[in-house]
N, C-alpha and C positions, 0 to 999 in steps of 0.2 A: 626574345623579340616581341612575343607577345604581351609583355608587359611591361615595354617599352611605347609599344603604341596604345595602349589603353593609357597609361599614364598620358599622351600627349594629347590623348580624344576627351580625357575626362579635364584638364587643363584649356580646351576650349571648352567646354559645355559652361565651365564653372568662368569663365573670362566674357562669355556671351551671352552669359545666362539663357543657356539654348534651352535649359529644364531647368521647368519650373514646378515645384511639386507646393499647391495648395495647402499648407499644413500651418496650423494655428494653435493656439492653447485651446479654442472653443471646440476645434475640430478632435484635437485631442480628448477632453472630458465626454464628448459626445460618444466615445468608444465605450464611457462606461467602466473603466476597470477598477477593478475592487485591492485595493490593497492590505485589508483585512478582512479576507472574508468568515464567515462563521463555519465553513466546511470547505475541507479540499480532500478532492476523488482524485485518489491514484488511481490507475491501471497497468497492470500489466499485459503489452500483447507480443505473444511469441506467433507470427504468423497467421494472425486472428483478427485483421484489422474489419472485415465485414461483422464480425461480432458485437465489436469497438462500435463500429457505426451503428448497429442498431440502438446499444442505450444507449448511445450519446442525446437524445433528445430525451428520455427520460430523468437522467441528471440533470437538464438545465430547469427543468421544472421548480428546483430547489435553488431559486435566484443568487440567494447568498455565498455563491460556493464558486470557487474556480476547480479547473479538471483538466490532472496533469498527464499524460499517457507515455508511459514506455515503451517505445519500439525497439525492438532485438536488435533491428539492424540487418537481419537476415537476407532480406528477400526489398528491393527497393519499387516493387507493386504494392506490396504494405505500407511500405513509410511515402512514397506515393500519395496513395488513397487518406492514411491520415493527416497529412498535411495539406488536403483539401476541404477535409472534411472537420481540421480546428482553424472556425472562423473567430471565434468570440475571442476577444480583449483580455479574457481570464481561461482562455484555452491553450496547452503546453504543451509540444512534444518533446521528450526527452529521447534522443537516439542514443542504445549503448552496442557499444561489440560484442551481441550475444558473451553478456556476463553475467547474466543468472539472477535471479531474483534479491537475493543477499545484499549484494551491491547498491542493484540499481532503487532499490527501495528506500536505502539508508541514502544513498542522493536526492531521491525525489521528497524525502522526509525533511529536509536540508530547504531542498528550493518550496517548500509549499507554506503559503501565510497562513491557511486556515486555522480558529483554533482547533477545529477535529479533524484527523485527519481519515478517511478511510481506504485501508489500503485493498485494492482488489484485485480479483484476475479475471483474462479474456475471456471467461466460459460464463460468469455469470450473467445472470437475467431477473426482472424482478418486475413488479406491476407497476408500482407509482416508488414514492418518493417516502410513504411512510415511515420508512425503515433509517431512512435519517431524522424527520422529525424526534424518532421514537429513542434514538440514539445519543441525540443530543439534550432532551429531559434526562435520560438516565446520568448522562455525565455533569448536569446541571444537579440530581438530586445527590449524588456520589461524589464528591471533590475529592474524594484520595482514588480514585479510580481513574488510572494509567491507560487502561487497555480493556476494550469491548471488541467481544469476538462473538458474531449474529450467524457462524455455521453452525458448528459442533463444540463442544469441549474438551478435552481431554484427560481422561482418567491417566495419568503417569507411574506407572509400574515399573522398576529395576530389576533386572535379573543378577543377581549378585556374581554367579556362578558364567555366565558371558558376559557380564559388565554391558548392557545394555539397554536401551530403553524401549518400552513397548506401549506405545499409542492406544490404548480402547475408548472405541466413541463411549460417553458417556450420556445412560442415560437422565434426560431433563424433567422427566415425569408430567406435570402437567404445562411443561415449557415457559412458565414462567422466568423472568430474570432472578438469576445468585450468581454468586462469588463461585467460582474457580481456581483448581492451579492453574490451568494453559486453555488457550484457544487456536483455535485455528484456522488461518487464514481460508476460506473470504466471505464476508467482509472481517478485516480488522481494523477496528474504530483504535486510533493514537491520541491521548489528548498531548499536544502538543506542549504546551508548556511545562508538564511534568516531566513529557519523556525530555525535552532541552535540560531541563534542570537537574532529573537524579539518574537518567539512562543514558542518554548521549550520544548513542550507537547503536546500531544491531549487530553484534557479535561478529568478525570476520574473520573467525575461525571456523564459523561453518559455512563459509563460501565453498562454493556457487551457491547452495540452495540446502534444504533440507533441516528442519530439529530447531533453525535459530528463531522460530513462531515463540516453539515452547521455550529456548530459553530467553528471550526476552520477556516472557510470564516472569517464568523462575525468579528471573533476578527482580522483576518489580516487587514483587511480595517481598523479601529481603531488603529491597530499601525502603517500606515502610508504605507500600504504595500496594492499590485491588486490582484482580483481576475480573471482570464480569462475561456474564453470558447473557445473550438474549435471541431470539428468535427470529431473525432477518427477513425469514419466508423467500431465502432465495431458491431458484433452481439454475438447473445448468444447463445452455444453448447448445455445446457439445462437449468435448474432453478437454481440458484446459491444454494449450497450445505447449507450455511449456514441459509438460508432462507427456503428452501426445509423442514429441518428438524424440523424448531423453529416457525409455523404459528403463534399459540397464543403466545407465548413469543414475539415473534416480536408487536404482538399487545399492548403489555403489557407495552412494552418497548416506543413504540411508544407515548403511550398515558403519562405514566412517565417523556419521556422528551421532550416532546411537551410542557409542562406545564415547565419543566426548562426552556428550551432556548428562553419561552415568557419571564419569571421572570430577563432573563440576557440580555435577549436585546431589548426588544418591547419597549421602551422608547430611545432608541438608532438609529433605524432604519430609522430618517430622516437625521439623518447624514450620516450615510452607503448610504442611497441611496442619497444622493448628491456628494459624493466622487464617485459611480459609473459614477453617468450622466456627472459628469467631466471627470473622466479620458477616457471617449467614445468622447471628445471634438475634 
């Protein structure tokens, strides 16, 4: 019944032209929206939209860019508050069914123009905007480099004997940018055209979450493509939301595909780290 009378309400409006909505080409371009921009900031927030809101005005500083946000879905004070708070012509909410970072990264890498993409999460924090300009020379003086990751690196060790994989932060010594096997998210800078052309995906066999950072590394070295590191200077607001709320799961997960990404690349990994130690030549 209800939408019997909305159909007969909306049948006058449009018969009497009761609403009139002011919109024009002129009014449209005045919005500004960028349909290529030079950078596009993911987010990820799991229940961390005030986070969200604080660097949200540090990202627009870096004009060129739109900024697309993922909301879990969880809690509708969150998706709420970000829905208030993306005003701009090139600001995005993606809402998913708390489905985990996996997923909704490999969508939001799909809908984003930018040619860089930076994927991040609800906990970071950072001063100004450097960390893109600084991001975008490196990918500018690097054209086979797929993937910049401005946290940590990862040193990738297999235990033959559990078939598994074990993460050691790696040290960068005087922090300058090299070539890496894996980075880890956040930020992780995507150039976009590479990964459309020889990646295509993030792995959704480690869905929800967990290991598919590094093998998206992994496999770019194997198609001929770098991995870098650089030194973002971020720090963290507080515990990343996704993580916050999933301890055992994360563990679960952890152990699940630690044992995958032995099975896919631990026979692999003297060649990955020989493409490293060259392209550091």
């Amino acid at each position: 019944m209800r939408l019997i009378i909305e159909k007969i309400k909306l049948a006058l409006f449009k018969r009497t032209g009761a609403v009139q909505q002011k919109k024009n080409h002129a009014s449209w371009e005045a919005k500004g929206y960028r349909n290529e921009p030079s950078v596009s900031f993911v987010i990820q927030s799991h229940n961390k939209s005030l986070q969200i809101c604080h660097i949200l005005p540090k990202l627009r500083q870096y004009n060129d860019s739109e900024i697309i946000v993922i909301d879990d879905g969880s809690s509708m004070e969150h998706t709420k508050r970000l829905t208030e708070a993306l005003t701009g012509a090139n600001e995005f909410l993606l809402r998913a069914n708390d489905l985990f970072e996996n997923v909704t990264y490999d969508k939001a890498l799909r809908l984003a123009n930018g040619k860089f993409v930076a994927l991040m999460q609800d906990d970071d924090d950072f001063e100004d905007v450097s960390w893109v300009t600084e991001a975008v020379a490196l990918f500018e003086r690097h054209p086979k480099m797929v993937i910049l990751g401005g946290n940590w690196a990862v040193n990738l060790i297999f235990n033959a004997e559990e078939q598994k994989r074990y993460g050691i932060r790696q040290d960068m010594g005087d922090g300058k940018f090299q070539f890496v096997h894996s980075v880890n998210r956040a930020p992780m800078w995507v150039r976009k055209d590479l990964y459309d052309q020889y990646l295509h995906h993030i792995d959704f066999r480690f869905a929800p979450f967990q290991y598919d950072d590094d093998e998206l590394c992994l496999r770019s070295w194997l198609q001929g493509l770098q991995v870098g590191w650089y030194d973002a200077k971020f720090h963290s607001l507080t515990a990343g939301g996704m993580r916050l709320w999933n301890t055992e799961f994360t563990k679960e997960q952890a152990e699940r595909n630690g044992h995958l990404l032995y099975q896919l690349y631990a026979d692999k990994m003297e060649e990955i780290t020989r493409k490293v130690a060259e392209s550091n030549l």
